[in-house]
PDBQT receptor file of N, H, CA, C and O in Angstrom, charges set to zero:
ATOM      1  N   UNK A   1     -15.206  -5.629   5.852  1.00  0.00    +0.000 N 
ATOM      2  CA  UNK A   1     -14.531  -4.693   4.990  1.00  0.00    +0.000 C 
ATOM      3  C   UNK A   1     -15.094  -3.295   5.187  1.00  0.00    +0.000 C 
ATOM      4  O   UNK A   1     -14.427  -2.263   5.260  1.00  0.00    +0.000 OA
ATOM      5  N   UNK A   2     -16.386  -3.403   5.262  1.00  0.00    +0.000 N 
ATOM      6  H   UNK A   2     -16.928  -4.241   5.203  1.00  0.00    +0.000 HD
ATOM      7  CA  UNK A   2     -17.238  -1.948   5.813  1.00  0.00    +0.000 C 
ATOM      8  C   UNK A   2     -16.654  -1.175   6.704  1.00  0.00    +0.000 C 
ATOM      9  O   UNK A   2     -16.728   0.050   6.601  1.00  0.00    +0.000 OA
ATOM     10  N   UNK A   3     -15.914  -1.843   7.823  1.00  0.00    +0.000 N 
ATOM     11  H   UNK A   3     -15.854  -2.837   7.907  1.00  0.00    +0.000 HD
ATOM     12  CA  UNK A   3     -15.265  -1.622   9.186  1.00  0.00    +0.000 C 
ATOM     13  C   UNK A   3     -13.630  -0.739   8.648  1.00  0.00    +0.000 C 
ATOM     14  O   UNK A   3     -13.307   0.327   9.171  1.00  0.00    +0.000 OA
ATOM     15  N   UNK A   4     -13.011  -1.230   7.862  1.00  0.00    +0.000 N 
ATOM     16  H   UNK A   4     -13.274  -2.096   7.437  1.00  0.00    +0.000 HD
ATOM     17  CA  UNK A   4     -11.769  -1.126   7.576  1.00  0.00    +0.000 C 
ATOM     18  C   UNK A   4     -12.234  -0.054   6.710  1.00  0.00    +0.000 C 
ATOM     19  O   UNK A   4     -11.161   0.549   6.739  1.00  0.00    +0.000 OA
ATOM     20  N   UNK A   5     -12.961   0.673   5.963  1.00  0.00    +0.000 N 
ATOM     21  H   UNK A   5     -13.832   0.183   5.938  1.00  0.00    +0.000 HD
ATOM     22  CA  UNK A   5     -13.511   1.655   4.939  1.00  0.00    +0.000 C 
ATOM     23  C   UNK A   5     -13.774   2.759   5.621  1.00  0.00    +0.000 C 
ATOM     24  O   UNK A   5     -13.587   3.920   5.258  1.00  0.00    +0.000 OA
ATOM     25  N   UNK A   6     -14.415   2.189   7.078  1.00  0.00    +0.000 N 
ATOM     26  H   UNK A   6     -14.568   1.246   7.373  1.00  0.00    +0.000 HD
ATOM     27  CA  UNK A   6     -15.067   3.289   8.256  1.00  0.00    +0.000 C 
ATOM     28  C   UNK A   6     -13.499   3.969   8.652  1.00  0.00    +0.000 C 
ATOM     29  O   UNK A   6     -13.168   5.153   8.586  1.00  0.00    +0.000 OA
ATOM     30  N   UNK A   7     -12.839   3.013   8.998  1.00  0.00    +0.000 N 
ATOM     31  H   UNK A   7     -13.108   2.051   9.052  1.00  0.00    +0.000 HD
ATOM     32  CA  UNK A   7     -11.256   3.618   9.993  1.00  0.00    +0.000 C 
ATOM     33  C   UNK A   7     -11.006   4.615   8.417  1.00  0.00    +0.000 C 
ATOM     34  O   UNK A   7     -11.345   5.789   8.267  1.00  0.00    +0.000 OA
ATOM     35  N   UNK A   8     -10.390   3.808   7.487  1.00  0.00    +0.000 N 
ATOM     36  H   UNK A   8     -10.115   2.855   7.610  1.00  0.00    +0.000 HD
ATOM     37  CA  UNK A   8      -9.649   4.903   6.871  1.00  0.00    +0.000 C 
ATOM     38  C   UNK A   8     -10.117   6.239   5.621  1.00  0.00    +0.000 C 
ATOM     39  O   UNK A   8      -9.694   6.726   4.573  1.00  0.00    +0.000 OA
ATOM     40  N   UNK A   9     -10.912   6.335   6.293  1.00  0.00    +0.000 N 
ATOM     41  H   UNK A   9     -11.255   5.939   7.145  1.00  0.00    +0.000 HD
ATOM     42  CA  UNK A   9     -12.075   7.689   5.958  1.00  0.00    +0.000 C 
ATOM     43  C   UNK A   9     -12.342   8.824   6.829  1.00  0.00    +0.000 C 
ATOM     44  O   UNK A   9     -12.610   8.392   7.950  1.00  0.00    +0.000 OA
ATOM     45  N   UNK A  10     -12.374   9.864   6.792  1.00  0.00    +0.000 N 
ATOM     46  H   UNK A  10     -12.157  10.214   5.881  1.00  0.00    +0.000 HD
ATOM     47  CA  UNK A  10     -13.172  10.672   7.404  1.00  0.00    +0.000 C 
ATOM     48  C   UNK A  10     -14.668  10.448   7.044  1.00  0.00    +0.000 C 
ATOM     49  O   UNK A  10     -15.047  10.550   5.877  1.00  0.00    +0.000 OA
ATOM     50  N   UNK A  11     -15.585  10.115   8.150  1.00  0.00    +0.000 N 
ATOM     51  H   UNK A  11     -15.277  10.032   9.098  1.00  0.00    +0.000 HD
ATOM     52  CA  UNK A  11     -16.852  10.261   7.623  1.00  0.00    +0.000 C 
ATOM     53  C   UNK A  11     -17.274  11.812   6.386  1.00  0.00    +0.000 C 
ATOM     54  O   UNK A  11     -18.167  11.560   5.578  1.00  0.00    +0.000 OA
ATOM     55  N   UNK A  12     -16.868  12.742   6.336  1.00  0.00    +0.000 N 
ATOM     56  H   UNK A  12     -16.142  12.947   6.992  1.00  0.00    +0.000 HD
ATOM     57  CA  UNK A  12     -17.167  13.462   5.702  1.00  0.00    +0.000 C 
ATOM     58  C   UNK A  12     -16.439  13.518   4.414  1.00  0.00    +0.000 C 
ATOM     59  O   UNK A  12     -16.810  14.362   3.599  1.00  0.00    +0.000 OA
ATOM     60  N   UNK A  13     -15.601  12.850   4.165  1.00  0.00    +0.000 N 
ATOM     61  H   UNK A  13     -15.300  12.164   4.827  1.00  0.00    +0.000 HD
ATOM     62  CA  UNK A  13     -14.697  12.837   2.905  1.00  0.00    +0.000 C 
ATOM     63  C   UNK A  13     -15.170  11.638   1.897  1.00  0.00    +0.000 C 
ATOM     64  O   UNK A  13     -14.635  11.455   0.804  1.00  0.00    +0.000 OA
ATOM     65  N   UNK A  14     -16.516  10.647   2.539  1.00  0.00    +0.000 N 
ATOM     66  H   UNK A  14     -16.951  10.795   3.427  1.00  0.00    +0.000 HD
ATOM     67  CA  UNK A  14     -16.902   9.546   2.125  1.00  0.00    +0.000 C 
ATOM     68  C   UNK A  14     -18.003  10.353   1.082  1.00  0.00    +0.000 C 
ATOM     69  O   UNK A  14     -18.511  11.337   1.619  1.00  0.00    +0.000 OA
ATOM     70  N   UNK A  15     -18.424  10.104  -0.244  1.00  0.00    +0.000 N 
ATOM     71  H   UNK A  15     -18.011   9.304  -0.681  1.00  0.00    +0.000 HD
ATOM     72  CA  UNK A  15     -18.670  10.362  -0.598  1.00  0.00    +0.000 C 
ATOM     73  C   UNK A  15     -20.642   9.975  -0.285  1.00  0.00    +0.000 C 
ATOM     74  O   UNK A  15     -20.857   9.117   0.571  1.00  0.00    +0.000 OA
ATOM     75  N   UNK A  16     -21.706  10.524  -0.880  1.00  0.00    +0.000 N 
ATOM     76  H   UNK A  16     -21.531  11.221  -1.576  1.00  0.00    +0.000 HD
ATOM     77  CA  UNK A  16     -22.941   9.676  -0.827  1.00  0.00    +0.000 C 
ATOM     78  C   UNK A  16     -22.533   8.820  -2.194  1.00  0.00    +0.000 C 
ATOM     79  O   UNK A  16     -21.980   9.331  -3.168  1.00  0.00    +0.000 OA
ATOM     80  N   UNK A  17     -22.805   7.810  -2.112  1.00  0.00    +0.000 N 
ATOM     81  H   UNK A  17     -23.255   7.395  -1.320  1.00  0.00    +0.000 HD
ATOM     82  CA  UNK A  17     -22.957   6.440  -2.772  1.00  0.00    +0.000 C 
ATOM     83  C   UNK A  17     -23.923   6.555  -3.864  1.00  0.00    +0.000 C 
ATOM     84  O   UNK A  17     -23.674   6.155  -5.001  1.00  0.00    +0.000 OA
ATOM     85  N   UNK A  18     -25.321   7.247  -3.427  1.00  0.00    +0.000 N 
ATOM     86  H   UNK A  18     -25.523   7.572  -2.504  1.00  0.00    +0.000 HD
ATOM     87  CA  UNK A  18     -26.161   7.940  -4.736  1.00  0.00    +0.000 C 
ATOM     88  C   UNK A  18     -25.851   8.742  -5.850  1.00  0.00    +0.000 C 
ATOM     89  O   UNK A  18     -26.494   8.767  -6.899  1.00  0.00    +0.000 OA
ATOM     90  N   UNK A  19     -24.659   9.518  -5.537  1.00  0.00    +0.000 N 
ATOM     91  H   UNK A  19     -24.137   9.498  -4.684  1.00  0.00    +0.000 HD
ATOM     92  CA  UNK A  19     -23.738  10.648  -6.292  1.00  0.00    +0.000 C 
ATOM     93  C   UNK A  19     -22.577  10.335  -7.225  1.00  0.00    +0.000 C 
ATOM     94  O   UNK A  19     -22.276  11.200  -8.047  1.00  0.00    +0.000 OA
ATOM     95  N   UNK A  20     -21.797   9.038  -7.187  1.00  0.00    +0.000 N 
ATOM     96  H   UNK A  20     -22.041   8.335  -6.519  1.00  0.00    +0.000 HD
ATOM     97  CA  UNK A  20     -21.336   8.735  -7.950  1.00  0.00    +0.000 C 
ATOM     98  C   UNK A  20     -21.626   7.181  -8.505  1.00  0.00    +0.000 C 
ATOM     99  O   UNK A  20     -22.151   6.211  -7.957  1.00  0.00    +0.000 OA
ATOM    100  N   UNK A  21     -21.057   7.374  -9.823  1.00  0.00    +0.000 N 
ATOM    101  H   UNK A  21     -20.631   8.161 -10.268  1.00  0.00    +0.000 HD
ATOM    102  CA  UNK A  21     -21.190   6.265 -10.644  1.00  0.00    +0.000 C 
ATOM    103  C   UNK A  21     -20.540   4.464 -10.218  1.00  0.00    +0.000 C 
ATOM    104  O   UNK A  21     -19.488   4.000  -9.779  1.00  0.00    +0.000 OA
ATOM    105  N   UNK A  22     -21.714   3.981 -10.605  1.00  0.00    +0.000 N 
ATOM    106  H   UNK A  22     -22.569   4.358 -10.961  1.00  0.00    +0.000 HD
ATOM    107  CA  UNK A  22     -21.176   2.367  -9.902  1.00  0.00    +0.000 C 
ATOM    108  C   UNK A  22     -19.652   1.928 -10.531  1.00  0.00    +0.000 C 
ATOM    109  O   UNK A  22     -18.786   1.423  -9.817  1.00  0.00    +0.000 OA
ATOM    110  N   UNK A  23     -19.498   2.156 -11.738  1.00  0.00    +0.000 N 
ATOM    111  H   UNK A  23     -20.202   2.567 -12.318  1.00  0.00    +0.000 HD
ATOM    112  CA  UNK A  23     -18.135   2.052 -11.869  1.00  0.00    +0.000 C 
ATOM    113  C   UNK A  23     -16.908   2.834 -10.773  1.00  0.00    +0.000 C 
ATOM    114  O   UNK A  23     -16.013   2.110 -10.337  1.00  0.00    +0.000 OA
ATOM    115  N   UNK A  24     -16.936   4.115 -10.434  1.00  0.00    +0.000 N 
ATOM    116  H   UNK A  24     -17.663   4.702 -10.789  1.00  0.00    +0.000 HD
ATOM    117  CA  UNK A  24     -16.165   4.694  -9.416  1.00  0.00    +0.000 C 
ATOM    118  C   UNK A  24     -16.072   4.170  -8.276  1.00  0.00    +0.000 C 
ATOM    119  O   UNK A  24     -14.978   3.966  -7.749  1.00  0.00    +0.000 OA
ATOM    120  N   UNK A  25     -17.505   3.796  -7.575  1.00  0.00    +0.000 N 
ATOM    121  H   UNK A  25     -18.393   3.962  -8.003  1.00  0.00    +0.000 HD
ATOM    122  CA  UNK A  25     -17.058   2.455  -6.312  1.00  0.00    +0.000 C 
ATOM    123  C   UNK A  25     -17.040   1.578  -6.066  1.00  0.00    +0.000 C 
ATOM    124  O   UNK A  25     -17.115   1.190  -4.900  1.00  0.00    +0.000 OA
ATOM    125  N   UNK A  26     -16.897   0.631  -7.387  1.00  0.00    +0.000 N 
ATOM    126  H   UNK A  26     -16.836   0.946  -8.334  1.00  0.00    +0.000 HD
ATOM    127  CA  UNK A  26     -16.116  -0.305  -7.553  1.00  0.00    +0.000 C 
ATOM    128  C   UNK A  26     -14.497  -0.124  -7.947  1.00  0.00    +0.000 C 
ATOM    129  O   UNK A  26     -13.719  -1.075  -7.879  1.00  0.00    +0.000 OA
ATOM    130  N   UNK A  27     -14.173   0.936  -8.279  1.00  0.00    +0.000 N 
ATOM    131  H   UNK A  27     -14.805   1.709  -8.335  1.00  0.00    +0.000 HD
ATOM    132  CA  UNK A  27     -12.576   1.354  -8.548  1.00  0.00    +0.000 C 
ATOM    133  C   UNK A  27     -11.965   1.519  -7.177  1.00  0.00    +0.000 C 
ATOM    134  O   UNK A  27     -10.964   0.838  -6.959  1.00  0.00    +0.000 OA
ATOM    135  N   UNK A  28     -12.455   2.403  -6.109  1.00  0.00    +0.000 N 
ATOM    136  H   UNK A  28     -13.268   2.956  -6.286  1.00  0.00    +0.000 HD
ATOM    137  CA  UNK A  28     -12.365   2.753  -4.861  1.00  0.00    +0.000 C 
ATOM    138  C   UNK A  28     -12.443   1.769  -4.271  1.00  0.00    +0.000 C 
ATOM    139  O   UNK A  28     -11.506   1.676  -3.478  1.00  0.00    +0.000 OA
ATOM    140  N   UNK A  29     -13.402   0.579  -4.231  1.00  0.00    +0.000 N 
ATOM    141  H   UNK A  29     -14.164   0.655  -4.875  1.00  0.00    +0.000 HD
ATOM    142  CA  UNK A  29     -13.656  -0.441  -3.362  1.00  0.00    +0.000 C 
ATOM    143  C   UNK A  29     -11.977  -1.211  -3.452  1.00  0.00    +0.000 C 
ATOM    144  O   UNK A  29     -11.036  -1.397  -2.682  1.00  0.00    +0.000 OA
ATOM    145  N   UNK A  30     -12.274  -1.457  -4.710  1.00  0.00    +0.000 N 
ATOM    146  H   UNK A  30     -13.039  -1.306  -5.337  1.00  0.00    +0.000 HD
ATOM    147  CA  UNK A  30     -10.809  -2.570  -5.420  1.00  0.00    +0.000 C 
ATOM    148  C   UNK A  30      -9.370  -1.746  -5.132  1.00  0.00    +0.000 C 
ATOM    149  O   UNK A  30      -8.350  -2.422  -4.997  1.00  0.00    +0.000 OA
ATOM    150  N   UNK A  31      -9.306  -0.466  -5.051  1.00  0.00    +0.000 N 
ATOM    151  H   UNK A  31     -10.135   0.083  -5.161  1.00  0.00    +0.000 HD
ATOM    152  CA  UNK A  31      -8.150   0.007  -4.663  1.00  0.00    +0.000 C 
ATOM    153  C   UNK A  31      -7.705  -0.276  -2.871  1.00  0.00    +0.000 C 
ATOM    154  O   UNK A  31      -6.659  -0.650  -2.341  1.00  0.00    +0.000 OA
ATOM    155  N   UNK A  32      -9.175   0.143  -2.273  1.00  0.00    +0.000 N 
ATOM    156  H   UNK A  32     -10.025   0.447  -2.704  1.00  0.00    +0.000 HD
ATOM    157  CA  UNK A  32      -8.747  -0.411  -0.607  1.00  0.00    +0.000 C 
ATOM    158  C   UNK A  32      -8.898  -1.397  -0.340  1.00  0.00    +0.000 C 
ATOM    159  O   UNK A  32      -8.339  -1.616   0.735  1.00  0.00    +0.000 OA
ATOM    160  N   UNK A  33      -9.654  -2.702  -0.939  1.00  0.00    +0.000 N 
ATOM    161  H   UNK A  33     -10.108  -2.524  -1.812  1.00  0.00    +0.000 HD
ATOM    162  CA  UNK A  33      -9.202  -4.374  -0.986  1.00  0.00    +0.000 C 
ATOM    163  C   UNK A  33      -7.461  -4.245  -1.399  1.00  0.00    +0.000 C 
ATOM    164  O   UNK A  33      -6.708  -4.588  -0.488  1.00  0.00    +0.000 OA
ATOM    165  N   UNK A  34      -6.847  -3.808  -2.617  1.00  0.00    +0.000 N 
ATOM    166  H   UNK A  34      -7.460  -3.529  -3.357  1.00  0.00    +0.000 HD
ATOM    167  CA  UNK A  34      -5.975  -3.813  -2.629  1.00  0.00    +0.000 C 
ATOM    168  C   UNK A  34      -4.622  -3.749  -1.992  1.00  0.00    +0.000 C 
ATOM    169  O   UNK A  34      -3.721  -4.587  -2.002  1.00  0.00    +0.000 OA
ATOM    170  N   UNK A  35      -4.698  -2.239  -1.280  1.00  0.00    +0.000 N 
ATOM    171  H   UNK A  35      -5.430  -1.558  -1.272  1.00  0.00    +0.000 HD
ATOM    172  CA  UNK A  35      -3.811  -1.689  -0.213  1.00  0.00    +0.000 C 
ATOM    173  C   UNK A  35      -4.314  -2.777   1.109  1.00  0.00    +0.000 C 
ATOM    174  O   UNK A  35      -3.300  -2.945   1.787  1.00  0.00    +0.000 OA
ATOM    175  N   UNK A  36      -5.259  -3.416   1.602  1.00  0.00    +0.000 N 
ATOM    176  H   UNK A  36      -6.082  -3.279   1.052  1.00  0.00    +0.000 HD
ATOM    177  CA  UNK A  36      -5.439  -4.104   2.446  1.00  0.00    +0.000 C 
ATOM    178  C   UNK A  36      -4.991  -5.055   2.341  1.00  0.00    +0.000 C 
ATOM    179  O   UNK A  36      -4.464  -5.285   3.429  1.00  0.00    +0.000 OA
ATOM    180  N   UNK A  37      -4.728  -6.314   1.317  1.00  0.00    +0.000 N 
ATOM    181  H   UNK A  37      -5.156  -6.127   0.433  1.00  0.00    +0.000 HD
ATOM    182  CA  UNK A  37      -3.911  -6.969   0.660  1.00  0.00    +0.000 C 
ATOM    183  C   UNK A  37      -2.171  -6.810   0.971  1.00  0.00    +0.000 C 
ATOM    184  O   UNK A  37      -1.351  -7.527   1.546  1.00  0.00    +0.000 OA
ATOM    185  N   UNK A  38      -2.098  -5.421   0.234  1.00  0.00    +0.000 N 
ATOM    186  H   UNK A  38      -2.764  -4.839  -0.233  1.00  0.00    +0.000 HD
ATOM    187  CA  UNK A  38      -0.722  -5.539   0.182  1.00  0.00    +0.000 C 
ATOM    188  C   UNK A  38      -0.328  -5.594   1.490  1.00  0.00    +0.000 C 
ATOM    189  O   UNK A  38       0.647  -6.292   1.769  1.00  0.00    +0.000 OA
ATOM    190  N   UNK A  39      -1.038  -4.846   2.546  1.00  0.00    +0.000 N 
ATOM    191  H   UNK A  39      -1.830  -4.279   2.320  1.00  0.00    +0.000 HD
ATOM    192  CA  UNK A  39      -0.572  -4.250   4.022  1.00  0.00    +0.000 C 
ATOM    193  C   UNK A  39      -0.197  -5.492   4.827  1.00  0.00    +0.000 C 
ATOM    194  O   UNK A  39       0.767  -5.726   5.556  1.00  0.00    +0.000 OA
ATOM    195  N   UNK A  40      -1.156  -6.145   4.502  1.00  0.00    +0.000 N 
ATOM    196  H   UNK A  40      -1.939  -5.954   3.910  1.00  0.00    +0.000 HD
ATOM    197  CA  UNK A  40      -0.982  -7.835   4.896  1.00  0.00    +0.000 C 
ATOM    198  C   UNK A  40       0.053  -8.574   4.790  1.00  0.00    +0.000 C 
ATOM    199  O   UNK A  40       0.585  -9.208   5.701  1.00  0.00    +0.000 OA
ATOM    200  N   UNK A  41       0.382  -8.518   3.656  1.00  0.00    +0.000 N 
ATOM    201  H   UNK A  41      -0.051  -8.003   2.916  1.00  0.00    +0.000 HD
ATOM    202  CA  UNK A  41       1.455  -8.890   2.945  1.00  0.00    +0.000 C 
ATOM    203  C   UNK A  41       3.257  -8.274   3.619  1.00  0.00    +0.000 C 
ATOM    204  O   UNK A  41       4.306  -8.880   3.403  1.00  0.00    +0.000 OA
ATOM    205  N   UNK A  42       3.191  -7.608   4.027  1.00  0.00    +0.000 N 
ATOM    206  H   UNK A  42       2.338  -7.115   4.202  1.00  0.00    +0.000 HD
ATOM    207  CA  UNK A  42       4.301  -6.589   4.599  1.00  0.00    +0.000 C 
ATOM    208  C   UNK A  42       4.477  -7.155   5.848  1.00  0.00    +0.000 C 
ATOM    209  O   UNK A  42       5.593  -7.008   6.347  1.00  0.00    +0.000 OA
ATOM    210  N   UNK A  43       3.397  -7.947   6.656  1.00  0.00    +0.000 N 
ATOM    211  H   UNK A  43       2.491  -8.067   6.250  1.00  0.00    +0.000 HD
ATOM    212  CA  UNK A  43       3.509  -8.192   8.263  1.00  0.00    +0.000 C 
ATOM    213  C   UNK A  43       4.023  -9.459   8.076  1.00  0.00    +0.000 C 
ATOM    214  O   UNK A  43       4.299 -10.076   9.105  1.00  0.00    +0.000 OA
ATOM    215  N   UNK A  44       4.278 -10.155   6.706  1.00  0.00    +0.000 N 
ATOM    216  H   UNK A  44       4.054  -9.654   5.870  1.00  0.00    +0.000 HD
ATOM    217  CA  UNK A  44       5.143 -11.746   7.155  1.00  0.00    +0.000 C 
ATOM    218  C   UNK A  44       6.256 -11.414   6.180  1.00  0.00    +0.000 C 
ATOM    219  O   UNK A  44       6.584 -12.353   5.455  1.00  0.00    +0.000 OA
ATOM    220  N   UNK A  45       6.908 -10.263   6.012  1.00  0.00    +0.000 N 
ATOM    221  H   UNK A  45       6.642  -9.500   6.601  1.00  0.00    +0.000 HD
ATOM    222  CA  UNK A  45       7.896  -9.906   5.851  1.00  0.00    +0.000 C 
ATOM    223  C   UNK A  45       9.272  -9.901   6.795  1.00  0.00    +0.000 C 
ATOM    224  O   UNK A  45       9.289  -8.957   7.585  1.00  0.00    +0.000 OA
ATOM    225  N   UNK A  46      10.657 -10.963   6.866  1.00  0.00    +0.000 N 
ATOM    226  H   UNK A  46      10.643 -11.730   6.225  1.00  0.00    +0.000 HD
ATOM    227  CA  UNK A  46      11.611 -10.208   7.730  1.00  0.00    +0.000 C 
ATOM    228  C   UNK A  46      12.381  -9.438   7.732  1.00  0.00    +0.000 C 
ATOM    229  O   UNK A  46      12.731  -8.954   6.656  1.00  0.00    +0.000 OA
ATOM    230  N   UNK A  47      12.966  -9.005   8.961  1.00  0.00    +0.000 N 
ATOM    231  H   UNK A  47      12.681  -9.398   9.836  1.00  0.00    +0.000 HD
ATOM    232  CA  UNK A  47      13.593  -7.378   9.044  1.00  0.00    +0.000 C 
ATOM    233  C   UNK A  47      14.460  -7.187   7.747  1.00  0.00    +0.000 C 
ATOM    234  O   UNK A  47      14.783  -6.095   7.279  1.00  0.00    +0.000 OA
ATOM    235  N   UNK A  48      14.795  -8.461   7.225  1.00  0.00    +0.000 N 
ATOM    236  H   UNK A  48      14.532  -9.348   7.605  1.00  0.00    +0.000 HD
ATOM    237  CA  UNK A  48      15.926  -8.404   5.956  1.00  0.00    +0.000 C 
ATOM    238  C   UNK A  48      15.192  -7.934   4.481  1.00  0.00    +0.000 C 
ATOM    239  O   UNK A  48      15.607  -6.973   3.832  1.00  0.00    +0.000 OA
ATOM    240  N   UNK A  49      14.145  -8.697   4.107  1.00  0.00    +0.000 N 
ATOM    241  H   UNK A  49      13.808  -9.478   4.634  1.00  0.00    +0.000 HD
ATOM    242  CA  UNK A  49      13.309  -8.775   3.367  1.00  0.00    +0.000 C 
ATOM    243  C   UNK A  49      12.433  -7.060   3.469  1.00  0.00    +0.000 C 
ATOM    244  O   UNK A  49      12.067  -6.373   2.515  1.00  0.00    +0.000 OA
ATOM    245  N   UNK A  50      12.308  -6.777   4.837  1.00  0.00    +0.000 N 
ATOM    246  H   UNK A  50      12.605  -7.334   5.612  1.00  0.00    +0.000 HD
ATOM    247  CA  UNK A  50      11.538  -5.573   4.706  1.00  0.00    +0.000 C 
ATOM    248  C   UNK A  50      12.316  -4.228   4.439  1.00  0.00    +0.000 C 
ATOM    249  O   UNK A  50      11.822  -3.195   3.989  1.00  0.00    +0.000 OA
ATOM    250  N   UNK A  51      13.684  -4.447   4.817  1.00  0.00    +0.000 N 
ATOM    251  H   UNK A  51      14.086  -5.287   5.182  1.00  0.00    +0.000 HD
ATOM    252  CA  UNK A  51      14.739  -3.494   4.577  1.00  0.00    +0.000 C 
ATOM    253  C   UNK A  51      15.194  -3.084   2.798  1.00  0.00    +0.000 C 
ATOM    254  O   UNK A  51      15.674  -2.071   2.291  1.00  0.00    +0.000 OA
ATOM    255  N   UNK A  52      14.781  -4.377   2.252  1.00  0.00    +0.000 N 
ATOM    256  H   UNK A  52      14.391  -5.200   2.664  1.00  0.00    +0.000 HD
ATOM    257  CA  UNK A  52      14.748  -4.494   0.830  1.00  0.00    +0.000 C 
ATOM    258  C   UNK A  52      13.985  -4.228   0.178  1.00  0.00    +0.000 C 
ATOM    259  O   UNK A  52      14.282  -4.109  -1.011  1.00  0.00    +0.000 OA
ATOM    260  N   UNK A  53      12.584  -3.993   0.615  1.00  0.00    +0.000 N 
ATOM    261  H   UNK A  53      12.343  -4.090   1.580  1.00  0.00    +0.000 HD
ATOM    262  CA  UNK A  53      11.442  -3.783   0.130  1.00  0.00    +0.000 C 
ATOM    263  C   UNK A  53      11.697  -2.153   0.076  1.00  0.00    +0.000 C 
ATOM    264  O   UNK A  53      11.952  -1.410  -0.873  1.00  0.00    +0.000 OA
ATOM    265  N   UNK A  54      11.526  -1.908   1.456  1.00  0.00    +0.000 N 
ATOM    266  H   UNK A  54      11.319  -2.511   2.226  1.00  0.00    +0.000 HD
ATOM    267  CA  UNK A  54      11.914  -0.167   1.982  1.00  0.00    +0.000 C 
ATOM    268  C   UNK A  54      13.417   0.640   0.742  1.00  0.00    +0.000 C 
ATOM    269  O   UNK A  54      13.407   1.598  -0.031  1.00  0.00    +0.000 OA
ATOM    270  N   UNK A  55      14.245  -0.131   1.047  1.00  0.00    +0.000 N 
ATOM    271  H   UNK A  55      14.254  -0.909   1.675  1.00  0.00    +0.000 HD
ATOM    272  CA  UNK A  55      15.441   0.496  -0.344  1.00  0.00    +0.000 C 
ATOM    273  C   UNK A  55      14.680   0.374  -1.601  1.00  0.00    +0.000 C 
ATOM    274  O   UNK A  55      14.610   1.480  -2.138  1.00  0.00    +0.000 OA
ATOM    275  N   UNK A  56      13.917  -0.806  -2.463  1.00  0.00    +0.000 N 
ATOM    276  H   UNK A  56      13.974  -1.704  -2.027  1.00  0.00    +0.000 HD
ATOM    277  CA  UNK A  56      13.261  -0.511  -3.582  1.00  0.00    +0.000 C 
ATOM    278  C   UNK A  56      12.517   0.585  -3.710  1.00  0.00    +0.000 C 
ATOM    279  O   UNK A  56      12.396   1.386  -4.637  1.00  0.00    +0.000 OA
ATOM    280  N   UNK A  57      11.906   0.493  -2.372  1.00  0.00    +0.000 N 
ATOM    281  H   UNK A  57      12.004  -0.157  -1.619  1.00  0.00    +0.000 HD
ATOM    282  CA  UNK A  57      10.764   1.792  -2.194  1.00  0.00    +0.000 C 
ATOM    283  C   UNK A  57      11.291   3.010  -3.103  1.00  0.00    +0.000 C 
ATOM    284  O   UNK A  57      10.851   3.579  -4.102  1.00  0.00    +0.000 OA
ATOM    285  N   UNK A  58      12.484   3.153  -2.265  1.00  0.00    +0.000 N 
ATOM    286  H   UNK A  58      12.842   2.690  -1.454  1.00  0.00    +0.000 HD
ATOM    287  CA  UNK A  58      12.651   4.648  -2.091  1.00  0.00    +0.000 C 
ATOM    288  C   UNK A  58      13.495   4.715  -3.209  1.00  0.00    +0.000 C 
ATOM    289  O   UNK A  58      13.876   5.879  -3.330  1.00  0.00    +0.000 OA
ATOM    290  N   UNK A  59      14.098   3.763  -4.347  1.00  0.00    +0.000 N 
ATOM    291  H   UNK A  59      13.788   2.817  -4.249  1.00  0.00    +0.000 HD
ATOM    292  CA  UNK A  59      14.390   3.943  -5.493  1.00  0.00    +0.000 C 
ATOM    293  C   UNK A  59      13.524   4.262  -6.443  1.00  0.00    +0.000 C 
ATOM    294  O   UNK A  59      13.850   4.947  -7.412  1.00  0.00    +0.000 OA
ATOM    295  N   UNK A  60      12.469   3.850  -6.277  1.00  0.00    +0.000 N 
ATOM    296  H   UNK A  60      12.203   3.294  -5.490  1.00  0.00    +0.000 HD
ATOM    297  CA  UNK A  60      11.150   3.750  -7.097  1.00  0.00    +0.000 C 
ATOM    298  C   UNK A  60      10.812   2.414  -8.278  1.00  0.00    +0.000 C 
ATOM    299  O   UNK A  60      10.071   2.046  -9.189  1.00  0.00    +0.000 OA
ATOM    300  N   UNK A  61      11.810   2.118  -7.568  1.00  0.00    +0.000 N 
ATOM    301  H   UNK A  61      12.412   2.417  -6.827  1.00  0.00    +0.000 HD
ATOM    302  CA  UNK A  61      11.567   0.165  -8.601  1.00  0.00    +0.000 C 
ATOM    303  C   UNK A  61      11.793  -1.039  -7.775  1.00  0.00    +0.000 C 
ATOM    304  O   UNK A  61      11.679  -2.159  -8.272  1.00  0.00    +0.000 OA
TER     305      UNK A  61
């Protein structure tokens, strides 16, 4: 998971870990477990199913 945190970061936009509160990276952690989750989730999607997903999208429901 360290690996997948490294890609979608700029090393400089990562915060020091000493500087904020353990509650905040655990919020951050659980939000990119999350989106990693969902992303997953999207690749055993078919073209029909993903076309439906994509129109909800862009309705916003």
């Amino acid at each position: 998971m360290l690996e997948v945190i490294n890609r979608n970061f700029d090393p400089f936009a990562v915060p020091d870990l000493n500087s904020i509160s353990e509650e905040e990276v655990t919020t951050r952690i659980k939000s990119i477990l999350s989106l990693h989750l969902v992303s997953g989730m999207l690749n055993d999607l078919t073209p029909e199913q993903m076309q439906i997903f994509d129109e909800s999208v862009k309705r916003g429901g």
